[in-house]
C-alpha positions, 0 to 999 in steps of 0.5 A, a space after each residue: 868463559 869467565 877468568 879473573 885477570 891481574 890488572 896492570 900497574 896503571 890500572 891498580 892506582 886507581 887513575 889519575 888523581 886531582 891535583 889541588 888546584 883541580 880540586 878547587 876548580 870543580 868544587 867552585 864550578 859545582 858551587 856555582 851550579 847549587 847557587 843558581 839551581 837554588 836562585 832560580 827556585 827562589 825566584 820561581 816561587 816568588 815571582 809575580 805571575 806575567 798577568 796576574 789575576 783577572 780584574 779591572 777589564 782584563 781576563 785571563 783564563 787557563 786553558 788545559 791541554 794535552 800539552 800543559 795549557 795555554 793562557 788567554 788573556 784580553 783586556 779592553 774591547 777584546 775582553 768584552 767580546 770575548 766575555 760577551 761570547 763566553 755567556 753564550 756558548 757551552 764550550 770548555 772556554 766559554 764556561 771557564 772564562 764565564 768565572 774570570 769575566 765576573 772577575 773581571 767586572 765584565 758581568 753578564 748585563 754589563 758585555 749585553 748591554 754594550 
């Protein structure tokens, strides 16, 4: 059964209070926190992506997934190939990276021919 009880002179006080100096403490350790949450939001918004976008013989293809995705990128012979076997195939990767390859400059004549 429920009963109202009294409490007891160190629990009416409502506990320990800060002191000045830990009043300072935590609000410099909360400022610093908010500082670095918003420096991080700036330079996520702003920074250059690690590949960029897909030009001068290099591809780079965003691939979804049940886990988020993953980025395939190539440059070079391994662009070529990779190209040259997105032309040819109907899978998922293959009709996705068909627009990057024209992107690129690797054109369908161009991965044929060589």
């Amino acid at each position: 059964m429920y009963s109202k009880t009294s409490l007891g002179s160190d629990q009416s006080s409502g506990g320990r209070r800060l002191s000045r100096r830990g009043k300072l403490i935590v609000f410099a350790v909360l400022g610093v926190v908010l500082a670095a949450a918003v420096a991080f939001g700036v330079w996520s918004a702003v920074a250059e992506d690690q590949y960029g976008p897909s030009a001068n013989g290099c591809v780079n293809v965003q691939i979804p997934n049940t886990m988020g995705g993953a980025t395939v990128h190539k440059c070079g012979a391994d662009a070529v190939a990779f190209c040259r076997t997105a032309y040819v195939s109907t899978d998922q990767i293959s009709l996705l990276g068909r627009q990057q390859c024209e992107l690129a400059g690797l054109t369908r004549v161009k991965v044929s021919a060589g």
